[in-house]
N, C-alpha and C positions, 0 to 999 in steps of 0.2 A: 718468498715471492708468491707461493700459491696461498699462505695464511692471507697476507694483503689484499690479493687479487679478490679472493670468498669475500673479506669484509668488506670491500668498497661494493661489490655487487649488492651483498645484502643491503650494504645501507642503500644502496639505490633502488631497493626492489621495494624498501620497505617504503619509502620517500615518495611521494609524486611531487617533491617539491625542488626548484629548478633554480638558475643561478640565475635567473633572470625576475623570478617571483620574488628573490628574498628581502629587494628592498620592500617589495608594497606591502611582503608582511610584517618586517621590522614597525613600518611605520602605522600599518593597521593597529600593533600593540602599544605605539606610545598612542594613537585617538583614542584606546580603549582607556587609555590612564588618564586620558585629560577630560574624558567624563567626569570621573572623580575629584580629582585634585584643580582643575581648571588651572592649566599650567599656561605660564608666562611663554617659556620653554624648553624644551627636552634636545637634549644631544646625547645620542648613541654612541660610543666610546667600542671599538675594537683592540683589544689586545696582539699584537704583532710577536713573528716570535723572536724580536730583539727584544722586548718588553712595552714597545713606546704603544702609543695609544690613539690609534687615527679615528676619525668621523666615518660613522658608518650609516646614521640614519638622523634627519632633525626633523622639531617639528617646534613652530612657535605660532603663538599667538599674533593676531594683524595688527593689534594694537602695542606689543611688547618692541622696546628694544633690542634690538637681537646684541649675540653676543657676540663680536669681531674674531674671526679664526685667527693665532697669530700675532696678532697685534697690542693686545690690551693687557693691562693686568687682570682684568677679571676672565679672561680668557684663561693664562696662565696658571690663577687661582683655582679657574677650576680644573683643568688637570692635574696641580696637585691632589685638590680635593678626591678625585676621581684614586690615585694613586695610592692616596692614603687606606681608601674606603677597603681596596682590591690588599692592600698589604694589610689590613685588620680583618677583613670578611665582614665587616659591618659597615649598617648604614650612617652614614656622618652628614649632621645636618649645620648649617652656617648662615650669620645671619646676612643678606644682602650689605651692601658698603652703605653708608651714609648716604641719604637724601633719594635711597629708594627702596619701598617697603616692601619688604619680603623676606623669603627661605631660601636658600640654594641643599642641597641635597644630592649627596652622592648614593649608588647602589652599587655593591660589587654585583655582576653579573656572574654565578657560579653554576656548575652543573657536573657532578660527579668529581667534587673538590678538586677540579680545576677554573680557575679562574681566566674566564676569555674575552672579558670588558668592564666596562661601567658604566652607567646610568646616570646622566648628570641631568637636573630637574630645576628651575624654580618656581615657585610658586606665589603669590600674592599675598599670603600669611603667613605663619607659625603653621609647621607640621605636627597633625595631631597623630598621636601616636597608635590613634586606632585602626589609623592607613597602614600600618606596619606591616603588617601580614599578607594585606591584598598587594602593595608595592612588594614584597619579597616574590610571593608568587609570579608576579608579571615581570619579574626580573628572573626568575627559573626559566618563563615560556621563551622571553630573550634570546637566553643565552643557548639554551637548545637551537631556537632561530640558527642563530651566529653560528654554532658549531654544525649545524647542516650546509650553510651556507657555503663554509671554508672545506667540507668533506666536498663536495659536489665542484669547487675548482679544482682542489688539488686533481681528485680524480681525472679533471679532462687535462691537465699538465702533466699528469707522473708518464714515464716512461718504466720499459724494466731493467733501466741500469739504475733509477731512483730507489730501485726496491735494495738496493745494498751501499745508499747513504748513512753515515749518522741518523740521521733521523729517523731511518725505518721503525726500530721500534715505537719512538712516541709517535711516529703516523699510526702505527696499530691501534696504540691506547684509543688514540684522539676517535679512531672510527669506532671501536670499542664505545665509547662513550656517547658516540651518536647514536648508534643502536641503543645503545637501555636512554636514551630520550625521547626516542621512536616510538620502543615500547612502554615507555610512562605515559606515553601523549596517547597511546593507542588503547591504555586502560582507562583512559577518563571518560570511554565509551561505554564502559563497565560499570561503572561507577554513577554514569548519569542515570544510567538504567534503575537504580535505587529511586529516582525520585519521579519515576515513574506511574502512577496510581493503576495500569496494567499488570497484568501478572504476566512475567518475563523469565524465558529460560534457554538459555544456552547447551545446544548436545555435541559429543563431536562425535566423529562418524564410526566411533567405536561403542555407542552408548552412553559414556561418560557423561556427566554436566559441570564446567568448570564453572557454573554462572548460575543462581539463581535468584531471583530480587525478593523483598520481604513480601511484596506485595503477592506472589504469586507462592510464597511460602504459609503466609495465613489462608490463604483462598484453601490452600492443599493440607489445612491442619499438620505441619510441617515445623518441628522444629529445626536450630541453626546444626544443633547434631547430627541432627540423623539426613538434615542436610549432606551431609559431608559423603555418606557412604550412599548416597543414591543415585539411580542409573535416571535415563530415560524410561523405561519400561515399570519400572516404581513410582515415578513419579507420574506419568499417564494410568496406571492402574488408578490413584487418588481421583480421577475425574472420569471414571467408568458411570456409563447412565443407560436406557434401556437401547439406544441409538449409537452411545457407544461403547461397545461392550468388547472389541478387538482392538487394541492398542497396535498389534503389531501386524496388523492388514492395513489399518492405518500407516503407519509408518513405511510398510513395504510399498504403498502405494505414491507417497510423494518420495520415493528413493526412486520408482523407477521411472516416474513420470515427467517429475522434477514440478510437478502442479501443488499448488497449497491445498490440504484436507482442513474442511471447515465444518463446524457443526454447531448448531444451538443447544447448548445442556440444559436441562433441568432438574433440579436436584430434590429428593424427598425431606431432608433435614434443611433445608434453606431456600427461601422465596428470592424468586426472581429470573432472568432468563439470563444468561452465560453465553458469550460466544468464544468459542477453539478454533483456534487455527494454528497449524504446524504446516509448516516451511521450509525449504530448503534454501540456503544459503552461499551462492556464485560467490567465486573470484570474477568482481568484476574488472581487474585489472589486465585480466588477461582476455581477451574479446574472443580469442581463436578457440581457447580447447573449454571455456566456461567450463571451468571447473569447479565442483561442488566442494565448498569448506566447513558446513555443520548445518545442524536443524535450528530451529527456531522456536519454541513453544510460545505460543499467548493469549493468555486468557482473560476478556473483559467482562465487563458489566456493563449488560445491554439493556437493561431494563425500563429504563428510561423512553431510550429510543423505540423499544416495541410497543410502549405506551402511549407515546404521541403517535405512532403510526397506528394504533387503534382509535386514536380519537381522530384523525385526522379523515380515516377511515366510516368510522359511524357519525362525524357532521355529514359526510358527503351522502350515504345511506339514509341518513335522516333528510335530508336537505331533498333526495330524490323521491322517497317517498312518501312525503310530506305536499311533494308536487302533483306527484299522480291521480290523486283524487281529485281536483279542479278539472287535471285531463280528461279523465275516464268520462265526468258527468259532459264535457263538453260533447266529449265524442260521441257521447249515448244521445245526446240532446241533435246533436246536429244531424247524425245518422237520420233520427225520427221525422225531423222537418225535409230529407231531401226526400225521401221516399212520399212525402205530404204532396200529392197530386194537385191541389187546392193553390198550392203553393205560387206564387209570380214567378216568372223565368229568370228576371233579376234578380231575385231575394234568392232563388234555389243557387244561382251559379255564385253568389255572397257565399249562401251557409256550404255550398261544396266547397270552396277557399277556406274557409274557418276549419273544415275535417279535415281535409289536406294537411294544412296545416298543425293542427292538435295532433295529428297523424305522426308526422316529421318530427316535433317537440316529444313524443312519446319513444318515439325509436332512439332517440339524443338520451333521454334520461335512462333508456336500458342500458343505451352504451356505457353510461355513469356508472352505473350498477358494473357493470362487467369489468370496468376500470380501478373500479373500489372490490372487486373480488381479486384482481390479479396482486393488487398492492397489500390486501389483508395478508399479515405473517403471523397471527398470534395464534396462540396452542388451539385456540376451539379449532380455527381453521384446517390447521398442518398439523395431522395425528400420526406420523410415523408410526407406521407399524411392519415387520417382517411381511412383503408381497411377492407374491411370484408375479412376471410382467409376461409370459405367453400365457399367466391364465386369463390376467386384463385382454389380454389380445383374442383369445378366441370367446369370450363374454362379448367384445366390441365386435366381432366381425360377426357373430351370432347376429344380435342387435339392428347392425347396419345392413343386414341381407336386405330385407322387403325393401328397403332403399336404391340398392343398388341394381337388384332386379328388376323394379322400376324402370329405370332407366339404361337396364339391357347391359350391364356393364358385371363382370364375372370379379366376383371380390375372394380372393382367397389367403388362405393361412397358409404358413410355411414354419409347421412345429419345431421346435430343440425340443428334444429329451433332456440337455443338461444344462439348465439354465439354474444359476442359484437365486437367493431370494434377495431382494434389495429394501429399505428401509424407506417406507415411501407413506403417503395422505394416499388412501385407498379413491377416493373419489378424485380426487384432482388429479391424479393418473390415469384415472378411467376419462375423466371426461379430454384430458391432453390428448389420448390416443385416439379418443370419439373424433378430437376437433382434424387429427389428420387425415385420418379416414374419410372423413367426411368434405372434405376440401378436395380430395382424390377423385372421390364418387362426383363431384358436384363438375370439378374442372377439367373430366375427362370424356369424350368421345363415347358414342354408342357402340356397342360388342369390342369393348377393350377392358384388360383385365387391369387391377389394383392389389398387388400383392404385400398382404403385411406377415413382415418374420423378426424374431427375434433371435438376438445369439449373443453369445460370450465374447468378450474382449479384452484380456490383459484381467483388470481388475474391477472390470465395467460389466453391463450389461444393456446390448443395444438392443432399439427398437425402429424396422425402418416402415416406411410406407412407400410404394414404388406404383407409380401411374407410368400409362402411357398417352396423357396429356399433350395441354399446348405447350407446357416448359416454360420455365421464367426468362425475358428477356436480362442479358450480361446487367445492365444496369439497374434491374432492380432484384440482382440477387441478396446482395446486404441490405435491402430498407426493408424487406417480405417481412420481418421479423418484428419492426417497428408496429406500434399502436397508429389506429386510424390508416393505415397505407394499405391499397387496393390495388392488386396490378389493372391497370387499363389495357386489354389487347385488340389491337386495331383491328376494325369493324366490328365490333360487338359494342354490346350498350353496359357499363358497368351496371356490376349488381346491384341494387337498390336495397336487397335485404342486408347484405352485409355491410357490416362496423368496420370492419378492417381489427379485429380483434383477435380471432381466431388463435393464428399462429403468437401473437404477440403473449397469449395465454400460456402458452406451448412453450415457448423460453421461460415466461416466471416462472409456471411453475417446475421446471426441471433444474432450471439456475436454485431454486430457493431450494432443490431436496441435491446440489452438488453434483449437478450434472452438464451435459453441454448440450447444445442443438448441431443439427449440421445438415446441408442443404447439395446437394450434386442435380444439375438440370442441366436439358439440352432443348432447346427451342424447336419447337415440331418431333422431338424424341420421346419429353417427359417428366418427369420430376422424382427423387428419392429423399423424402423428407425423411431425417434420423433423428433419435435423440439418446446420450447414456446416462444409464445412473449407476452409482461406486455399488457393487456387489456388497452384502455384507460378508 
């Protein structure tokens, strides 16, 4: 009773497939078949366990005669036909009766040399024999169908005085045998992965790799041998580069985080830009305890993509300053005419409209500029190198003093002694933490303080900036972040100077070195803009 009880659970654990699903898959598999063969029509044959053979799924053509259940001799015929196919194990093909052209075609439906229907088919010709193979297969996927379908009634029927019928043990076999179709069906997922043009790799959460595809075995100069005896940690070592040079800080970090580690490789003996990512991998079947079932390695070829994103890049860089020289002269020219005393009162309030103007068109194409830096990703741009981020911090708050004493407002540091270093573009971090600083200083009150500190986090290393500002109103916490968005706060006049770029700077560039942003605000309290990046 307890062997039965374990198999039907398993097979249901392994299944999301229900008694109510199984006819619209039966019948999904015969439309997949009459792509091919354009069939007249298909009848699905169950095997009973008296032997007889009932209808379990049809599918015909609108223009085909169907075939009468019952009634007719070609009805009859084909049950034999059926009968015979299942008592040979082979396909048995027959020509239609006189005065109508065609195949009739029997298929034993088998799976783990039992036999649990048949496959009756016609067709509109002669069957060529190079269907053979694909009709065998879609007669395997069948009969696994069927044999799910009959494990998942019996189950909601059996009681446990069933369990000490005759039949108990071929109820075993029978769920025995839905399991390994489970698992046949569950390795075609494996298998797909081979025609994959990514490089793909499966860990499980002891190191192992039961999986890895060709394509990620050339990437890794990797034969199918040495395949065999290699861990996760051997085969990450193969893709060590000056950014990533721990494997297994790496790895510790999407174990405890459950976050995917990303990086762009580049490699000295091969051209081109590489993207990694390792992942961890949920039981999504269980919603409650998401439980983690292996890692994920994969490694593509980006190169392409970072290439149109450089050209997409330098048209736009071109496009903008290509523009600025018509601007510049305008602006130099119409400056000189308003200051022209000589000048008619009409013609001077024309050329102040035209500076205005070229004015306005001039701050739009800076923005352009700022839009094509936050998008640029290629190597000249993003120099990862080993940085400490409280030194960026007290260079920036050095820097930003005469600013903020300016404006009467106390800017201070709040050192770590033990911050490790993070793999970062030295300028685009500097200028990330300039832009929040300086949004601090800019959107805060007179003698109020701006405190920026850095500190350790798990495997991270933050960076916050802490006003005692206006604070962002609830509904524009999430858009702050967005390109072009300006908070408006009532009665003041928005800035004029600003793009609404800033912070939108501030997520690329920390998103692109695998970090996050994050924002805590209280309206008339203040603001705590943060951001991390993965420690090395």
């Amino acid at each position: 009773m307890r062997l039965t009880e374990k198999l039907i659970e398993s097979s249901t654990k392994l299944s999301s497939f229900s008694v109510e699903e199984a006819r619209s898959r039966l019948e999904s598999g015969l439309k997949l078949l009459d792509t091919v063969l354009s069939l007249k029509e298909a009848i699905l044959f169950q095997r009973e366990s008296n032997g007889n053979l009932v209808s379990a799924a049809r599918l015909r053509a609108s223009t085909s005669t169907s075939v009468e259940t019952g009634r007719n001799s070609t009805w009859r015929q084909g049950i034999k036909l059926c009968e015979r196919a299942i008592k040979t194990g082979e396909i048995i093909t027959q020509e239609l009766d006189a005065g109508e052209l065609g195949t009739s075609i029997a298929l034993p439906l088998r799976h783990e040399n039992r036999a649990v229907g048949a496959l009756l088919i016609r067709i509109n010709n002669q069957f060529d024999n190079e269907d053979r193979a694909l009709l065998t297969a879609v007669g395997a996927q069948l009969a696994r169908s069927l044999q799910r379908e009959e494990a998942c009634k019996s189950a909601a029927r059996h009681s446990r005085i069933s369990f000490l019928s005759a039949r108990a043990a071929d109820r075993r076999l029978e769920l025995l045998d839905v399991l390994n179709g489970l698992l046949s069906e569950q390795g075609f997922g494996l298998s797909a992965l081979s025609e994959v043009s990514d490089g793909m790799a499966i860990a499980y959460l002891d190191g192992t790799i039961p999986y890895i595809n060709s394509a990620l075995l050339r990437f890794a100069h990797i034969t199918d041998e040495q395949a065999r005896d290699l861990n996760l940690f051997a085969l990450l070592d193969t893709l060590r580069t000056s950014v990533f040079h721990e494997p297994a800080i790496a790895v510790r970090r999407v174990l405890q985080t459950g976050v995917a580690y990303e990086r762009e490789l580049e490699f000295p003996d091969r051209t081109g830009t590489f993207g990694l990512r390792i992942s961890l991998v949920f039981d999504r079947s269980d919603q409650e305890s998401h439980q983690p079932l292996c890692l994920a390695v994969n490694v593509r070829d980006i190169t392409r993509v970072k290439e149109h994103e450089q050209l997409k890049s330098d048209m736009i860089s071109l496009m903008s300053h290509e523009l600025r020289t018509p601007i510049t002269s305008i602006n130099g020219f119409s400056e000189l005419l308003i200051a022209d005393d000589q000048l008619p009162e009409q013609a001077k309030e024309f050329v102040t409209i035209i500076a205005n103007e070229s004015q306005r068109l001039s701050r739009m194409i800076n923005s352009f500029l700022a839009v094509t830096k936050l998008e640029r990703k290629d190597k000249q741009e993003v120099l990862k190198i080993p940085l400490r981020l409280d030194e960026i911090v007290r260079e920036t708050v050095m820097n930003l003093q005469p600013i903020a004493k300016k404006k009467r407002i106390r800017l201070v540091e709040q050192p770590n002694q033990r911050i490790p270093p993070v793999a970062a573009d030295k300028s685009l971090i500097s200028q990330a933490v300039s832009n929040l600083v300086n949004n601090a200083i800019r959107y805060s009150p007179e003698r109020t303080t701006v405190t920026v500190s850095t500190a350790l986090e798990a495997e991270a290393v933050r960076v916050s900036v802490e006003d005692r500002g206006f604070g962002i109103p609830p509904e524009a916490v999430d858009r702050v972040w967005e390109k072009f968005y300006r908070v408006v706060r009532e009665g003041q006049d928005k800035d004029e100077e600003s793009t609404g770029l800033g912070l939108s700077f501030v997520r690329e560039v920390v998103e692109q070195h695998g970090g996050a942003v994050d924002l805590e605000t209280e309206v008339g309290r203040g603001s705590k803009f943060s951001f991390t990046l993965p420690r090395l």
